[in-house]
C-alpha positions as a printed NumPy array, in Angstrom:
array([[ -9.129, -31.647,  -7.35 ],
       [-12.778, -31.549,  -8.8  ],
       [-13.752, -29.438, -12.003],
       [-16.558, -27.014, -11.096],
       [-18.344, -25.555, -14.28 ],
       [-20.203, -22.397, -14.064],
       [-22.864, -21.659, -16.868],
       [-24.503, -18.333, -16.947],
       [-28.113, -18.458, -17.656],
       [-29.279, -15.627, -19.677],
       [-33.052, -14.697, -19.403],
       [-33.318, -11.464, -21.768],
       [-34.143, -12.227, -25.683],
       [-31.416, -13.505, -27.661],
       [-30.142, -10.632, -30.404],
       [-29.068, -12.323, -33.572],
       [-25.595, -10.589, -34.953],
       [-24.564, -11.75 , -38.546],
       [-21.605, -13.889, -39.101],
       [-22.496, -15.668, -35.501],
       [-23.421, -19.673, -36.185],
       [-26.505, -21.023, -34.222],
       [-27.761, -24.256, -33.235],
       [-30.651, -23.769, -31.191],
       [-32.475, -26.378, -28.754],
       [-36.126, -25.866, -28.413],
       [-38.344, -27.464, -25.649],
       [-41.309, -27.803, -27.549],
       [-43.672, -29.517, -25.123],
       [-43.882, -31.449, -21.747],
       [-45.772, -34.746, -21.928],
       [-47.322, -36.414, -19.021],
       [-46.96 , -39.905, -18.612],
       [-48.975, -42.372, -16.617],
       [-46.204, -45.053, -16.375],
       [-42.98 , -44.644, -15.299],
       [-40.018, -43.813, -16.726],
       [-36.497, -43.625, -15.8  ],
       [-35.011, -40.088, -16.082],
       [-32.811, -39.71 , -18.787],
       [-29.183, -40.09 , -17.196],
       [-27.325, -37.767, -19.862],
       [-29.342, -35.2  , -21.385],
       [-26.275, -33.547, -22.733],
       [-25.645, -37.279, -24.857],
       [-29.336, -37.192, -25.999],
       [-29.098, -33.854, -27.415],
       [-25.327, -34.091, -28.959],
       [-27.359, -37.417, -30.555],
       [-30.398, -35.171, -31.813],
       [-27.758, -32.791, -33.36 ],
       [-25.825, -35.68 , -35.405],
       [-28.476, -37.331, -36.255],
       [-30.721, -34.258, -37.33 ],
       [-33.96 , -35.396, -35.327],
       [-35.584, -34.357, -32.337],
       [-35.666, -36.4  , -28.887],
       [-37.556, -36.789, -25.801],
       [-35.827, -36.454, -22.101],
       [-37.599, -38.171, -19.311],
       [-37.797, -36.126, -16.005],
       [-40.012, -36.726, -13.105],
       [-42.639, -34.09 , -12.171],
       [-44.038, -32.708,  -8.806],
       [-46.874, -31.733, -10.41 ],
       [-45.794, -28.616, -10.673],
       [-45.259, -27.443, -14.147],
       [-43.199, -24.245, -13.477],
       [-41.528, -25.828, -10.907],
       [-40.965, -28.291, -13.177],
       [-39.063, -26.058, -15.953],
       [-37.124, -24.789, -13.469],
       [-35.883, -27.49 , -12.424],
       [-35.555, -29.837, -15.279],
       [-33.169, -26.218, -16.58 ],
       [-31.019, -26.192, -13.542],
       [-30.606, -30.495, -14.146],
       [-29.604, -29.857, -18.091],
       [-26.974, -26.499, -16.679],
       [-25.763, -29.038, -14.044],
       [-25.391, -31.954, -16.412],
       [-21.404, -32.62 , -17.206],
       [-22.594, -33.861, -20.328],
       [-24.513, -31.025, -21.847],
       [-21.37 , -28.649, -20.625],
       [-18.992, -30.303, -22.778],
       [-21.612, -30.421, -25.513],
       [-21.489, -26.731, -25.654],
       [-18.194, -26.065, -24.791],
       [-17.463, -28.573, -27.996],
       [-19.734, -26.431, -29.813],
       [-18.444, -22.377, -29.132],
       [-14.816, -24.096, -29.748],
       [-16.353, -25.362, -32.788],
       [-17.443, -21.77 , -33.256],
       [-21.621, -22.163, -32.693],
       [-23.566, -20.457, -30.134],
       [-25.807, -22.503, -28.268],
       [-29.23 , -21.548, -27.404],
       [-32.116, -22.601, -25.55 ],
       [-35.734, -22.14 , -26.624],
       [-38.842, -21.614, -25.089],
       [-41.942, -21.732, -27.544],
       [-43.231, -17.778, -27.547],
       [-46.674, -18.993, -26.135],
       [-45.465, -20.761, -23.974],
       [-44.809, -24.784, -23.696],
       [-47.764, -26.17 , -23.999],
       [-48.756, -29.914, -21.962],
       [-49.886, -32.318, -23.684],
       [-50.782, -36.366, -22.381],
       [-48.535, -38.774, -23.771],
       [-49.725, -42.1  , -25.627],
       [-49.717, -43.617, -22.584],
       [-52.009, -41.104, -20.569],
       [-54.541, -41.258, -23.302],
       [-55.017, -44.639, -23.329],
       [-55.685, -44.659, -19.921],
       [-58.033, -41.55 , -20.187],
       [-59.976, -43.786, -22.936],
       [-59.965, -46.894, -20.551],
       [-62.72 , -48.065, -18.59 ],
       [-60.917, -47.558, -15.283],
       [-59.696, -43.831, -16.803],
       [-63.341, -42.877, -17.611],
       [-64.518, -43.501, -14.597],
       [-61.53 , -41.306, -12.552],
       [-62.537, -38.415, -15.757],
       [-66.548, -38.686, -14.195],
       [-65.604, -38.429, -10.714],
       [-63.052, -35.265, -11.289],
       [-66.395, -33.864, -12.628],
       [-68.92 , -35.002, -10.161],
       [-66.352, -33.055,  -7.419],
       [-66.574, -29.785,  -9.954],
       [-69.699, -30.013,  -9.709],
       [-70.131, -30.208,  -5.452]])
């Protein structure tokens, strides 16, 4: 017999009631990455690891291209993730709620370190001028 787990996804603001404990995970910002990463095989590990060890992390994901697509999906991967289930069952039984953040103005996109340098390369500046010679036409 297989374990199916069900997680209902709230989308309305969260209203804080007193005496209720918190931890809260907030996706700060997407990076883009010119080299390739593997996706991060237990996003429910990295972010029991973040808790423990009091520090952020970064989750690797691949992208369509699509950022909103992209959110969407990377959501229904963490809901889906075993993982990240036990994680916040452990948590409610430990009496925390467990929430999931959004930045108010939105998540911003940023290039990662590796983008940049790539951007700042010969090769990269040359791509950069002929985005902007097709603006341009």
């Amino acid at each position: 017999m297989t374990e199916e787990y069900v997680t209902k996804l709230q989308l309305k603001p969260h209203e804080h009631k007193d005496g209720q404990k918190y931890k809260v995970i907030e996706l700060t910002d997407f990076q883009v990455h010119t080299t390739k990463h593997p996706p991060t095989k237990s996003v429910g590990r990295k972010v029991a690891k973040a808790f423990i060890n009091d520090t952020s992390g970064r989750f690797y994901y691949p992208t369509t291209g699509n950022l909103n697509k992209d959110v969407g999906d990377f959501l229904k991967h963490l809901y889906e993730d075993p993982s990240f289930i036990e994680f916040v069952q452990k948590e409610e039984k430990d009496g925390y709620k467990v929430l999931l953040q959004l930045p108010k103005k939105g998540t911003p996109l940023k290039a990662g370190n590796d983008a940049k340098q790539f951007l700042e390369s010969k090769k990269g500046k040359r791509v950069l001028r002929g985005l902007a010679k097709r603006q341009t036409d």
